[in-house]
C-alpha positions as CSV (number, residue, x, y, z in Angstrom):
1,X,-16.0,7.3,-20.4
2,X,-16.2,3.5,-20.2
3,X,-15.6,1.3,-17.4
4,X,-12.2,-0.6,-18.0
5,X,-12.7,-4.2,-18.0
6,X,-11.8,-6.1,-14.9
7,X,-8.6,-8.3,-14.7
8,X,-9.1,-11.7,-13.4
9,X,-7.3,-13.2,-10.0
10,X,-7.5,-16.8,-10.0
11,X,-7.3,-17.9,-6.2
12,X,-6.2,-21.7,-5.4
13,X,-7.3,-23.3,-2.8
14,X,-10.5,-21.4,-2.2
15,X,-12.2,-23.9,0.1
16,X,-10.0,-24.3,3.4
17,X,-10.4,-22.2,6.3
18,X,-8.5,-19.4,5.0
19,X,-9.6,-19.2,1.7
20,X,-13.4,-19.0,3.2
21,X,-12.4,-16.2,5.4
22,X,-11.0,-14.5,2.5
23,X,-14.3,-15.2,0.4
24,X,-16.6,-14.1,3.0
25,X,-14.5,-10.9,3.7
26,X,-14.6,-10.0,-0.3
27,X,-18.6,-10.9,0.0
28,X,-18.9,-8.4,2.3
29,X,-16.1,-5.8,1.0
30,X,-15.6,-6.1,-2.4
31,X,-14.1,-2.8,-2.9
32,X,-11.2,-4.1,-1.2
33,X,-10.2,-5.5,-5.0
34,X,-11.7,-2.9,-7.1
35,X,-10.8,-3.7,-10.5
36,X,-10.5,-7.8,-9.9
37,X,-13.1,-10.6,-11.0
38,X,-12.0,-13.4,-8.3
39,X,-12.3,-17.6,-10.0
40,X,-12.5,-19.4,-6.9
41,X,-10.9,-22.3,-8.2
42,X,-11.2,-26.0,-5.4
43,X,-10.4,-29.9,-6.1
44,X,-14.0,-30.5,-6.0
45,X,-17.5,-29.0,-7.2
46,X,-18.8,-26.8,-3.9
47,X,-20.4,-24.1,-3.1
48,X,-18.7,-21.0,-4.1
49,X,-16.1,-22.8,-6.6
50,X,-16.4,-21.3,-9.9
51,X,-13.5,-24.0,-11.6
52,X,-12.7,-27.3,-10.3
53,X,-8.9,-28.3,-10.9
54,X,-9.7,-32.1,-12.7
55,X,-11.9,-30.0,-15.1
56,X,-9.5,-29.1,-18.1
57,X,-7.8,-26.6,-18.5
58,X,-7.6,-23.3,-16.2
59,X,-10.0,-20.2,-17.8
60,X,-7.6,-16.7,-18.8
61,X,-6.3,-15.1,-15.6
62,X,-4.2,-12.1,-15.2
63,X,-3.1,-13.2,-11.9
64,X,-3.4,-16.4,-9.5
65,X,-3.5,-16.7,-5.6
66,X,-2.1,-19.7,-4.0
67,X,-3.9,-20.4,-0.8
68,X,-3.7,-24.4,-0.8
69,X,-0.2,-26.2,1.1
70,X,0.0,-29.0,3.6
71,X,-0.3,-28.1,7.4
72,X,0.8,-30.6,10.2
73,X,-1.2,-33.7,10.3
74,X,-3.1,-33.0,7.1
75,X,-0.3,-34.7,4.7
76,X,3.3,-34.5,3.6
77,X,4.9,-31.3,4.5
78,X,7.2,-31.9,1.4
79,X,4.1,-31.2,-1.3
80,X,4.3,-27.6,0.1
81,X,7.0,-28.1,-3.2
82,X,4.9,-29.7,-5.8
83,X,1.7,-27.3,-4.9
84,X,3.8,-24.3,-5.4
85,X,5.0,-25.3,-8.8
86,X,1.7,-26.8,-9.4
87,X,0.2,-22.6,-9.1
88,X,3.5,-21.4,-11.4
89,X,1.7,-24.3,-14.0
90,X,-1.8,-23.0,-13.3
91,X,-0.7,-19.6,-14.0
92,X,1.3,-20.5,-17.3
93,X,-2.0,-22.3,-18.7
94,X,-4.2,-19.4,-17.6
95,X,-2.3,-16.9,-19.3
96,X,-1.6,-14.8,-15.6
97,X,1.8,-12.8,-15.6
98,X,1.3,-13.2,-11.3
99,X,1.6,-15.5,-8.9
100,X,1.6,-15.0,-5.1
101,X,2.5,-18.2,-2.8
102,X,1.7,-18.6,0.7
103,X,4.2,-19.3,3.5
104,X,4.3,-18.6,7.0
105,X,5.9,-16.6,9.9
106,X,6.5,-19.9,11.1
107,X,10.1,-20.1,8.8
108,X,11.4,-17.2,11.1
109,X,11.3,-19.7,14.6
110,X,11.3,-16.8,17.6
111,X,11.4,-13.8,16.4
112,X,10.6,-10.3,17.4
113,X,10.1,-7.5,14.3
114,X,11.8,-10.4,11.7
115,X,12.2,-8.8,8.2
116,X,12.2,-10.3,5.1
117,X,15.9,-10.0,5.4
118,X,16.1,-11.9,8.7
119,X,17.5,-14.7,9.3
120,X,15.9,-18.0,9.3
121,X,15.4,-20.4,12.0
122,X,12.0,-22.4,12.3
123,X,11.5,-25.0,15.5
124,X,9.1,-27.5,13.7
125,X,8.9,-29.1,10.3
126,X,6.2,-26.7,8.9
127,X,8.6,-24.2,9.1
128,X,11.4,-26.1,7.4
129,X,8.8,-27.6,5.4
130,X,8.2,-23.9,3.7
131,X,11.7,-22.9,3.4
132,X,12.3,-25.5,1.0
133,X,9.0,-24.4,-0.6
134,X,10.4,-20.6,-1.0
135,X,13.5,-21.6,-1.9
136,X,12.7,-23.8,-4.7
137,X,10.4,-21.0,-6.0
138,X,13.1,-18.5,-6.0
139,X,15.7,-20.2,-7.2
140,X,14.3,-22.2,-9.8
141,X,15.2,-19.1,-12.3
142,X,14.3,-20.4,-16.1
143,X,15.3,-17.3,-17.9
144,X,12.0,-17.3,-20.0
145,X,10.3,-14.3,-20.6
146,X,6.8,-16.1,-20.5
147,X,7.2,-17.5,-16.9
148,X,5.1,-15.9,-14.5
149,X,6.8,-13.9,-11.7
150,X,6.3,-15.3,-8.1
151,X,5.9,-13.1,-4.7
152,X,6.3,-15.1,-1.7
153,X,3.9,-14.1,1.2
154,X,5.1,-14.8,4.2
155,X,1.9,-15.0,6.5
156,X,1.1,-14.3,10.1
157,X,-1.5,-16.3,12.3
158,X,-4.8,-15.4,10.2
159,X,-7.6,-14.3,12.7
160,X,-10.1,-16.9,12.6
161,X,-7.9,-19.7,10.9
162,X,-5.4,-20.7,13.7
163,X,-5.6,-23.0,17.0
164,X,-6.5,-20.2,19.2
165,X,-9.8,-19.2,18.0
166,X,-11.0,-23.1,17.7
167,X,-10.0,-22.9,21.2
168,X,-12.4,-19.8,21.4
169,X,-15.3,-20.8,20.1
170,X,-15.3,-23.6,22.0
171,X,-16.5,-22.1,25.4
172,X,-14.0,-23.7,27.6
173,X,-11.0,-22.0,29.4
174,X,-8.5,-21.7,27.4
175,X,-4.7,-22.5,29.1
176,X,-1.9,-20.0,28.1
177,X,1.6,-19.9,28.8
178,X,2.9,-17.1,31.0
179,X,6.3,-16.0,30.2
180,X,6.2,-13.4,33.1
181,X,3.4,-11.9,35.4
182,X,0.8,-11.6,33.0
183,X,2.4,-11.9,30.2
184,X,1.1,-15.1,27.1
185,X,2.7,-15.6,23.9
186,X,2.8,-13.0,21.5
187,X,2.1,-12.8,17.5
188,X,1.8,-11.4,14.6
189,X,-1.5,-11.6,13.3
190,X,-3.1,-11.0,10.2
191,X,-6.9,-10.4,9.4
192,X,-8.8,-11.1,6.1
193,X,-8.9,-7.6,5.3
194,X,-5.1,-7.1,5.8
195,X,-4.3,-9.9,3.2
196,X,-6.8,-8.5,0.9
197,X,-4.6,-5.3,1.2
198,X,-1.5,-7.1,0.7
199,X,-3.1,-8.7,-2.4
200,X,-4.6,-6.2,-3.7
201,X,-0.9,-3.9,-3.7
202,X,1.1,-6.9,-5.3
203,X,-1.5,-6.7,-8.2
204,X,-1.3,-3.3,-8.7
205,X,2.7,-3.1,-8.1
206,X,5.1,-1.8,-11.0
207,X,7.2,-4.5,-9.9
208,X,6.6,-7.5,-7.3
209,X,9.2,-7.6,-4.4
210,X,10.2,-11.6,-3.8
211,X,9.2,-11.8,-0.4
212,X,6.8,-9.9,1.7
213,X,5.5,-10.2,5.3
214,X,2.2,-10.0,5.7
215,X,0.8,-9.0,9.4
216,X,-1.2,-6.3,11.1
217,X,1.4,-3.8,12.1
218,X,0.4,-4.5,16.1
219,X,1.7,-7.7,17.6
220,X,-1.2,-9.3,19.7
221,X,-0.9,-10.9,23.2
222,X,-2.8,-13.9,23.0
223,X,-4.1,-13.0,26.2
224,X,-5.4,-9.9,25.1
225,X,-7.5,-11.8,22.1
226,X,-9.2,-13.6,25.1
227,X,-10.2,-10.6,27.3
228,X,-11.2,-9.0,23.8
229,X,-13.4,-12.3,23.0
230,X,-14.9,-12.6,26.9
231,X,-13.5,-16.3,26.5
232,X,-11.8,-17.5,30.0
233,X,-8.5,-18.6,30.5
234,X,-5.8,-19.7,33.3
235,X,-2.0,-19.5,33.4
236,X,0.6,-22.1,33.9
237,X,4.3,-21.6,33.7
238,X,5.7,-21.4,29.7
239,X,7.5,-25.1,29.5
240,X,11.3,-24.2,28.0
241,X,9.9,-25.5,24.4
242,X,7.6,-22.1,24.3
243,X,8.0,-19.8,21.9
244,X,7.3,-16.1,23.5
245,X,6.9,-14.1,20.6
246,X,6.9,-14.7,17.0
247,X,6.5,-11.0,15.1
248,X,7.1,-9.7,11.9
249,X,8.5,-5.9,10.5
250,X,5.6,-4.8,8.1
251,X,7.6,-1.9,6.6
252,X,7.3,-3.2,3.6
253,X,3.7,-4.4,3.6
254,X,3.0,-0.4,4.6
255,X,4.8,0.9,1.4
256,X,3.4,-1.1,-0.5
257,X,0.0,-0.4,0.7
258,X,0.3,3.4,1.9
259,X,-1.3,2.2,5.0
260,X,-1.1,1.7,8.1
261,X,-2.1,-1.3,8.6
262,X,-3.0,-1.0,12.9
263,X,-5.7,-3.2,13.6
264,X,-6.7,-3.4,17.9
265,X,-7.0,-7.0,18.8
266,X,-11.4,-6.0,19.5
267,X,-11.5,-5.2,15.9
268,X,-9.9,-8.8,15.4
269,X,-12.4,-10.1,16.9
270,X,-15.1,-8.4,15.8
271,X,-14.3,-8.9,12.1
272,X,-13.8,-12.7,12.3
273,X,-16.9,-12.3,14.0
274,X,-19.2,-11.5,11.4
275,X,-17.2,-13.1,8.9
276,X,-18.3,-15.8,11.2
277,X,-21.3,-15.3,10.9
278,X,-21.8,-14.8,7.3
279,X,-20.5,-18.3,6.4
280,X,-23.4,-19.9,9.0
């Protein structure tokens, strides 16, 4: 029998942090999207981009990935809007019937097992910042048959992407809050591998869900990354502005997938570690 031909995935936003932990991890595993061709698609020619956005029009896709949105400090928070329309665009020229957008735990505030049915309450303007993002995606309901359909992914802390591990990698002590004896902060975290799962089931889904959190099923103690890392830290008391635990139900994310999704915080750290490694 002959091989069916691969569908394309068209990911956005290729060259930030994320999208080169999610490149290295499909380097090294690229059964983890059996069936995909992947266009890493940047702003500029670099290594690794296969389509650069100022360079006409998008090559035929089956599906796009939006990675790119504005963090704090790095721009307006309110283009988190325009980018996420921008992918619905990209998708529409490309052909793709697909598009999955990325958000952030960070629109639940504290939370412990939030669902996608919980309600909202961020603390900063990032998290605000992607509400308005999601919310203009899905309720900006055209009615046309052609328009592609739009799965929000509402991300955890991606191992390897966040404050923590720059924190890590720098060899100094890190500080942590202690909520009570012996106790730091606690997250939902995802690794590459998880969001390649969560990818991965959204493509091959009968029908896309709107929203979809998208974490490890374990909650990590960031303390607990430390030990896992050998990197030293010290306590002080959590000011009243700390958050003690942001965490996310992955119910969903497990039906989707048929897994399990338990990853131990030194297989964390082992996997960002060679992913590390293979971007040196």
């Amino acid at each position: 029998m002959p091989s069916s031909p691969s569908k394309t995935l068209l990911v956005l936003g290729s060259t930030g942090k994320l999208g080169r932990l999610l490149r290295a991890c499909l380097a090294a595993s690229p059964e983890l999207l059996a069936g995909w061709q992947v266009v890493w698609c940047g702003r500029k020619a670099d290594t690794g981009v296969d389509w650069v956005y100022s360079e006409g029009p998008p090559p035929k896709a089956d599906a796009v990935l939006a990675l790119w949105g504005v963090v704090p400090g790095k721009g307006d928070l309110a283009d988190n809007i325009m980018l996420a329309h921008r992918a619905v665009e990209i998708a529409r020229d490309s052909g793709a019937t697909r598009v999955l957008h990325c958000s952030s735990s960070a629109v639940y505030g504290p939370a412990r097992e939030a669902t996608e049915n919980s309600a909202l309450a961020p603390v900063n303007a990032y998290g605000v910042a992607k509400i308005e993002m999601e919310q203009s995606l899905l309720l900006d309901v055209s009615g046309s048959p052609q328009e592609p359909a739009s799965t929000v992914l509402r991300m955890a802390n991606v191992v390897g992407a966040d404050s923590l591990f720059r924190a890590i990698q720098s060899g100094q002590p890190v500080t942590l809050d202690a909520f009570d004896i012996g106790q730091s902060p606690i997250r939902s975290y995802a690794t590459p591998k998880v969001t390649w799962h969560a990818v991965a089931s959204l493509l091959s889904a009968n029908t896309m869900p709107d929203v979809v959190n998208v974490a490890a099923s374990n909650p990590v103690a960031m303390h607990e990354f430390l030990e896992s890392a050998g990197c030293p830290f010290v306590w002080r008391p959590a000011p009243e502005t700390a958050v003690a635990e942001v965490s996310m139900s992955i119910g969903r994310l497990r039906r989707l997938t048929g897994q399990t999704l338990v990853v131990p915080p030194q297989e964390m750290i082992a996997e960002w570690r060679r992913l590390t490694e293979a971007q040196a």
